[in-house]
N, C-alpha and C positions, 0 to 999 in steps of 0.2 A: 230375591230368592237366593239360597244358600247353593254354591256352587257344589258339585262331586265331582270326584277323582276314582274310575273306572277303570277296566282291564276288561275287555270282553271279548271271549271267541264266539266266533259264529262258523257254525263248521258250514251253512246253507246260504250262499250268497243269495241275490236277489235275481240273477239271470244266468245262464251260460259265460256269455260271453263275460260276465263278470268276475266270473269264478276264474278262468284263464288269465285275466289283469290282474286279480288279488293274486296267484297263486306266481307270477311272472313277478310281482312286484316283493311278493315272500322270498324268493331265490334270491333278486337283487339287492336288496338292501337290508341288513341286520340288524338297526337300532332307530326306531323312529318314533316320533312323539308328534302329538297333533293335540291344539285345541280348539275343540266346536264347540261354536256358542250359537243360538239359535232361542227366540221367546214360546216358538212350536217344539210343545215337548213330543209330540210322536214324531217329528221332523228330525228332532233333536237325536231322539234314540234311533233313526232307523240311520243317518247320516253317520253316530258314533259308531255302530256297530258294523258298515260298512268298513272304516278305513281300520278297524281292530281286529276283524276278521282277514284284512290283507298287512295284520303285524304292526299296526301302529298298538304304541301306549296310548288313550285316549283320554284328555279332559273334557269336563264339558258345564255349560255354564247358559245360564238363562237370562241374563239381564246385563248391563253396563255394570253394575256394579261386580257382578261377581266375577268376570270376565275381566274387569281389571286388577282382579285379588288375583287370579289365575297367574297372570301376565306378571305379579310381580315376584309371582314366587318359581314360577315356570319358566324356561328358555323353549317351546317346543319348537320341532322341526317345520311345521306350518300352524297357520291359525285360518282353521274354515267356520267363516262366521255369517249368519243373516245381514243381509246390506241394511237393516233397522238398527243392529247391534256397532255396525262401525264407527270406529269414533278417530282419537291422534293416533297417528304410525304407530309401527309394533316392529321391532327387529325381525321379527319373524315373516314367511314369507306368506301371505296374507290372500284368499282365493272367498269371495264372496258369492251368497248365494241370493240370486237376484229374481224377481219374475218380471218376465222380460215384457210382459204387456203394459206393466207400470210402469207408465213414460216418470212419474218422478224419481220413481227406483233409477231407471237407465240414468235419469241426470245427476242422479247423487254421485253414481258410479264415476261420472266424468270428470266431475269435481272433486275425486280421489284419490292419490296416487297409489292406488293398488298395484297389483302385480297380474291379476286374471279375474276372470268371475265366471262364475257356471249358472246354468238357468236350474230354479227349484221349482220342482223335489227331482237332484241329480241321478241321472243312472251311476250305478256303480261302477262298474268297469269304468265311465268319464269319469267320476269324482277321485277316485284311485289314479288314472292316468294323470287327471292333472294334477295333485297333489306330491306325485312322485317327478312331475317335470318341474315344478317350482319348486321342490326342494333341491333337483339336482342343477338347476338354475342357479340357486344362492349359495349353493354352493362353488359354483364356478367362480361364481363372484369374489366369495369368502378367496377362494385360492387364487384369483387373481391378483386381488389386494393384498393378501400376504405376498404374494411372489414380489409386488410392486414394490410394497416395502421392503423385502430381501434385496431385492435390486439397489434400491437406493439405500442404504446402510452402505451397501461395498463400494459403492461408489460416492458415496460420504468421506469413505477411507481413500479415496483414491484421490480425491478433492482435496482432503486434509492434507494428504502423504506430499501434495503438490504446493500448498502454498504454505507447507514449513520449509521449504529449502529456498533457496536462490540458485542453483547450481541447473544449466540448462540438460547438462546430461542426466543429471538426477531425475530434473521433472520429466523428461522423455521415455523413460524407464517406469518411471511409475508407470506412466499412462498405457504403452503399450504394454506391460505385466499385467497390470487393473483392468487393460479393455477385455483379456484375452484370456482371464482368470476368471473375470465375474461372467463373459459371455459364452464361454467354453469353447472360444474360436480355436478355428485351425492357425492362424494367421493374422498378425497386427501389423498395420506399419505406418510408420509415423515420418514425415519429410517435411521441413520447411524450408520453402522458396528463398531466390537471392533479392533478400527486402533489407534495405535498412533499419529496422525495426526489431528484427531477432536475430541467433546467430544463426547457423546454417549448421542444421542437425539430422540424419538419419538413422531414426532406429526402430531396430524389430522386435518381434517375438515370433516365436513359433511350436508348437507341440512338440514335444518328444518324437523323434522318430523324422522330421520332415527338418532339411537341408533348408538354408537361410535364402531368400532370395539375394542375388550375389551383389546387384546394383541399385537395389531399391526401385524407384520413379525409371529410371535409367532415360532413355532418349525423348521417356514420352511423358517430363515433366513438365512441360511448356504444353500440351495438353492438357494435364491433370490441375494445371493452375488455370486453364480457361474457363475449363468444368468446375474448380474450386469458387473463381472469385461468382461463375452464375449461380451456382445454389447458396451463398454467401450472403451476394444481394437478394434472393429470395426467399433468404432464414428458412433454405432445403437441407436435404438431407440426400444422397441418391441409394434411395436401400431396395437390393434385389433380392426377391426372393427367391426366384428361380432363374442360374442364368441360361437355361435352355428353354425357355419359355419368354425371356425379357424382352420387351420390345424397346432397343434401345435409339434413342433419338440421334438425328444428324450431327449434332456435335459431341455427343460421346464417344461416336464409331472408336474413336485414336484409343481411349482410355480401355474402351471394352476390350481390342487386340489385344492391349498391355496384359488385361488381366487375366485373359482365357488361356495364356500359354502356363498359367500355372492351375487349372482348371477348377476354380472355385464352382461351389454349388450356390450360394449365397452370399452376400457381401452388402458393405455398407461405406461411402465415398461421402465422407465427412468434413466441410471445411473448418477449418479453424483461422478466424480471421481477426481482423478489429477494427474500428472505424468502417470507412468503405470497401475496401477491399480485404480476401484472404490472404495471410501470411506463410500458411501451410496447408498437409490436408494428413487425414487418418484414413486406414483402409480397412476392414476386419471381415475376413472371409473365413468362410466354413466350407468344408472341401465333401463333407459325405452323406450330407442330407439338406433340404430346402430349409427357408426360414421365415417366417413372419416376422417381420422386425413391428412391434408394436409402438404404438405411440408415445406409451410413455417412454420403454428404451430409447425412441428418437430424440426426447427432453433430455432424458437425464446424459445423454452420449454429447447432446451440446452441451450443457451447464458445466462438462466435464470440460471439453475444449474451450470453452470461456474461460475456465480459472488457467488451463493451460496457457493460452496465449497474454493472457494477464502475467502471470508468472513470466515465462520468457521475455516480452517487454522491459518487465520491471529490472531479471537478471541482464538483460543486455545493458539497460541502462548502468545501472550499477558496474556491471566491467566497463561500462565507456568513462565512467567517473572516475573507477580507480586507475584507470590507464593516464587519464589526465592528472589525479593527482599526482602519481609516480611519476610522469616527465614534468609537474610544477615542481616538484621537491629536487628532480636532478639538474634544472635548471636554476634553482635557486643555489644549490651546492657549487654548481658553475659558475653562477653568480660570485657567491662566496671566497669559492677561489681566488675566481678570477681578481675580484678585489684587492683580496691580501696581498696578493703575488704583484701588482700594480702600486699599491700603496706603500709595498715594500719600495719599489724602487726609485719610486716620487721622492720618499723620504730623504735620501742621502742626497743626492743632488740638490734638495731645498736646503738641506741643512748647510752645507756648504756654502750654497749662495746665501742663507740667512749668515755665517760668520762673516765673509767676506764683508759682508754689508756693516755691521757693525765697524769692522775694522776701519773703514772708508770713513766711515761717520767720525770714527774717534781720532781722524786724521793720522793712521798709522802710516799712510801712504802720502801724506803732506796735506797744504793748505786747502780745505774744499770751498769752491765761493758759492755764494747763498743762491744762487742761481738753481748751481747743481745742488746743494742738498734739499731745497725743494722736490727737485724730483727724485731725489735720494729718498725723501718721505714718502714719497707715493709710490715706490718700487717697495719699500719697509712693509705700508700698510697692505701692500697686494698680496707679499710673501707671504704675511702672515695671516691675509686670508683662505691662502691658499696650505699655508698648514693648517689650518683647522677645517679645512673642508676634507683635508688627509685623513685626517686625526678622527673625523665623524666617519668616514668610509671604515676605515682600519676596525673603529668600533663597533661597525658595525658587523663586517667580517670576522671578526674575533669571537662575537659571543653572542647570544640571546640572554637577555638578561633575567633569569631565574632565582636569582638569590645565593647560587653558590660561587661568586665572583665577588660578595661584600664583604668588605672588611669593616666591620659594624665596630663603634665607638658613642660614646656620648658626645652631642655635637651641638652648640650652641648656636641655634638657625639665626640667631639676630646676627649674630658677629659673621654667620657665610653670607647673609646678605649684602652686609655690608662692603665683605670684601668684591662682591656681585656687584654693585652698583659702582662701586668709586672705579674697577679697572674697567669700565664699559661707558664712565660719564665721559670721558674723550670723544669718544665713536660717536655717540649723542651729540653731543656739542656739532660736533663736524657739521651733521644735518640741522642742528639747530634745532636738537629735539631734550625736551626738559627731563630731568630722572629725578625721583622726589622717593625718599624710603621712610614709610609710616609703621613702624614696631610695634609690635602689644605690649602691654604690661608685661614687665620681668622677662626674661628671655630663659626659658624651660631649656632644659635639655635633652634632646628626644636620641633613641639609640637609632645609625643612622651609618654609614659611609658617608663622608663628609665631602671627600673629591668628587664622590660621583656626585652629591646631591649642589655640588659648586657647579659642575656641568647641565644639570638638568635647571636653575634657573639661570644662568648664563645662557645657555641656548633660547630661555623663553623671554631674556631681558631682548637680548640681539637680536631678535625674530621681531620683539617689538618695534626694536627701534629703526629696523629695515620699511618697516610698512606704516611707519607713523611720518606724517608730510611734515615741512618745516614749519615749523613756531607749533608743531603741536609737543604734547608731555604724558610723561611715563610711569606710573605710580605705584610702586613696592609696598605690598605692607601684610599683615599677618594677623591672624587673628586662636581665641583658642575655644576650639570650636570639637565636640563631638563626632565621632567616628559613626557612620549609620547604624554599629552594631552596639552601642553606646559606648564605646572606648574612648579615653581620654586622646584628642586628636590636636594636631595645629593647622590650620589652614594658611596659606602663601595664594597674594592675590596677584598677579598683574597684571595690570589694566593701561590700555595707550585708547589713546584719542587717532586710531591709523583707519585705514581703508577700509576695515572688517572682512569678515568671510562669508559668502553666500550659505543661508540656510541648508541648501541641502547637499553643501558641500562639508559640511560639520563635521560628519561620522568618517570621513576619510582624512582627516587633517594629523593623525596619528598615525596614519599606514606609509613607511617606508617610501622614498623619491615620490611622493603624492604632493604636486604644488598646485592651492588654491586657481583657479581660470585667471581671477582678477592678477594675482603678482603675476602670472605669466603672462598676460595681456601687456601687463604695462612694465614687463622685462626688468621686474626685480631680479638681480643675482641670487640665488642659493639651489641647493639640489635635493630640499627635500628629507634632508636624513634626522636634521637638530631637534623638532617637535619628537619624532618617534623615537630618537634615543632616547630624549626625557621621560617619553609615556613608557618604556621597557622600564629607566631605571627606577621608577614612581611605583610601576607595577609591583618591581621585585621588593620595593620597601614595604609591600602589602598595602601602598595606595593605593588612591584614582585621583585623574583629572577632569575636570569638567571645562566647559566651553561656553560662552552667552558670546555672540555678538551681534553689531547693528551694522551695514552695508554705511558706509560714508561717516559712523559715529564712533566706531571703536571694538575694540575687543576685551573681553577678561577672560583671563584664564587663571583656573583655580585651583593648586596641588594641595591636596589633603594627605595629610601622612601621618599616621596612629604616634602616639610619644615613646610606645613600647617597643616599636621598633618591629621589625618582620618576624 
């Protein structure tokens, strides 16, 4: 059946008493819409013209079908329909007209999520009454849900405004501005306890016109953290609506004193914790009327304190990091000093006793017998251990190696190896350890600091041959080999048959006085500086080094350096 769209006064309601509902319901409310749907058409007309004569717009409709043309062209204010006619939900607020003797009528009804039903054929003044309490019902609804949503939008902003900063004063501000803005509080305050975990903060807000509280928490923070950490553990909240009414429990009594001298009407004792315990708490009191604090305000007032305490966590950590790195860099600059200032004065003295010593040797002082220049050798060889252990401190106190300390040349890497191998094949020998130098084809010339790159395999030849045992050997050689970024490169291998390095000591073998467990186990001499001079001055020619070795079988280590130079 084809549905119509009606407007009808009826100046003669159907009773007294209904005439007083329509005429009550006329005053209160200005714009209302209904659509009745019903298969009895005199049921149909006497039901429409009931809620049209108390000011409803009225549609009305006869069947499923037309009822859901209605529906989609209409929004109305309710929809009063025969329980035959019910079918899917309807936004609208939905009042069914049932006969209540029909036990399958009543069970349809159950298995419906209606909103009301009335027994048919309705008196009027009932059908009016209820029609006008389910719409002012959905409407409550309507404006709660908005408000819910108003709520949380501000406190989206409050959330956001919190986890853009790091700054613990920052986040503290938001929160009491944002609790005390969106709640229209008298009153915010915000205090965290002496935790290791955040830093120790008190702040407020307050309304125009009313004076700060002067000490926050004051004596009765060790209360308010008892009261904190139990609502904590029981994911509470302690929200009063009235404090002249509250019945407040034996272990709040301390907190309630605290807070009646400023004489709140309403309030809410918020912890803010993490893990098992709370870390702080929030207070937000209203001074001039009660308050229902709703449920979802209780959600979203935590979700706010979670990002809160997230946030302080994180800023505390972060200033505990920077605090540390600023005394690693002032102790390294101490370091640094200290060094130079050391190395300075080591110098002169060795230099001295290194000429003396020569002098001795070239017999300026007379005949020396082999006796003595035996040990004349092994005081030679100390000395000038001991300058080069100078020489790698000094170096290292002087500079980091960046690149603006090279004096860059075209350098023919076969002829510095060479000069590498023959002044180091002594020292080898000593131990009885073999030096073999295997060259690539042609010897390129790559742009390069020469002295510094004579140090960086010198320290990896001598490194070898400290940790290579007797009758083992050392093997120099070169290859020409691409850069990872495809730049023409050369590659420098060297490989000893020594001790090797434990795996997972690998990634530390380039970090400054870093010495393998094993040479320190078996009190090798050196101090750690010779690999990471190499690896700074490798770095600064825009190499790298790499590492392979086997525990008991050997080491390679592998300098790659582009031919173009840094």
């Amino acid at each position: 059946m084809r549905a119509t769209y009606v407007t009808l006064q009826c100046t003669q309601p159907g009773t007294e008493g209904g005439s007083v509902a329509i005429q009550a319901a006329q005053e209160s409310l200005v714009q209302r819409t209904a659509v009745v749907a019903d298969p009895d058409s005199g049921r149909l007309s006497a039901t429409a013209a009931v809620l049209a004569d108390a000011g409803f717009e009225v549609s009305t409709a006869s069947s499923h079908e037309s009822l859901a043309g209605l529906l989609d062209r209409h929004h109305p204010s309710i929809v009063v329909a025969d329980h035959s006619l019910a079918g899917p939900p309807v936004d609208a607020p939905l009042l069914l007209l049932i006969d209540l003797d029909d036990e399958s009528a009543a069970e349809s009804v159950r298995s419906l999520p209606v909103a009301d039903y009335i027994a048919k054929p309705p008196a009027p003044a009932e059908l009016v009454h209820r029609a006008d309490v389910l719409i002012s019902r959905a409407a409550q609804r309507s404006d709660a849900r908005q408000s819910a949503e108003r709520l949380r939008e501000k406190l989206r902003g409050v959330s956001s405004a919190v986890r853009a900063t790091h700054d613990p004063l920052l986040i503290s501000d938001y929160l009491v501005t944002g609790f005390g803005e969106t709640f229209g509080a008298d009153r915010v305050l915000f205090t965290t306890f002496d935790d290791d975990r955040v830093p120790r903060i008190a702040a407020q807000w307050h309304r125009p016109g009313l004076a700060p509280v002067p000490d926050g928490l004051g004596i009765q923070e060790s209360s308010a953290h008892r009261v904190a950490d139990r609502l904590w553990s029981e994911a509470e909240v302690l929200a009063v609506e009235d404090h002249r009414f509250h019945e407040w429990s034996p272990e709040d009594h301390e907190l309630a004193a605290w807070s009646e001298h400023m004489a709140p009407w309403a309030s809410a004792f918020v912890p803010v914790g993490e893990g098992k315990s709370s870390l702080g708490v929030i207070w937000i009191a209203q001074l001039d009327e009660p308050r229902v604090w709703t449920r979802t305000e209780i959600s979203l007032i935590q979700h706010v304190a979670g990002n809160v305490a997230y946030g302080l966590i994180q800023s505390h950590l972060m200033s505990a990091q920077q605090r540390v790195v600023k005394q690693l860099r002032q102790l390294d600059q101490a370091k640094t000093d200290f060094l130079a200032t050391v190395n300075h004065e080591l110098r002169t003295p060795l230099t001295s006793i290194s000429a003396y010593l020569d002098m001795i040797q070239d017999g300026v002082g007379g005949p020396v017998p082999a006796e003595v220049d035996r040990m004349l050798d092994i005081i030679v060889r100390n000395s000038e251990r001991l300058r080069r252990l100078i020489e790698d401190m000094l170096t290292v106190s002087r500079q980091d190696y960046d690149g603006a300390n090279l004096h860059l040349g075209p350098v023919q890497l076969g002829h510095t190896l060479q000069i590498v191998t023959v002044a180091l094949r002594p020292l080898a020998e000593l131990g009885d350890v073999s030096i073999s130098l295997e060259l690539c084809d042609g010897d390129s010339a790559i742009m390069a600091d020469e002295v510094q790159l004579e140090q960086v395999f010198t320290n990896l030849v001598s490194n070898a041959i400290k940790f290579t045992p007797r009758g083992g050997g050392i093997v120099v050689s070169c290859s020409l080999e691409s850069m990872t970024d495809g730049e023409p490169g050369i590659n420098v291998h060297v490989r000893d048959t020594g001790v090797g390095i434990p795996e997972e000591e690998i990634p530390h073998l380039f970090t400054r006085f870093f010495r393998a467990s094993n040479a320190t186990s078996a009190a090798v001499p050196g101090s750690g500086l010779g690999l990471a001079i190499a690896y700074d001055i490798v770095k600064a020619h825009r190499g790298d080094v790499a590492v392979s070795s086997e525990l008991g079988r050997g080491t390679t280590i592998t300098v790659k350096l582009p031919v173009s130079g840094p």
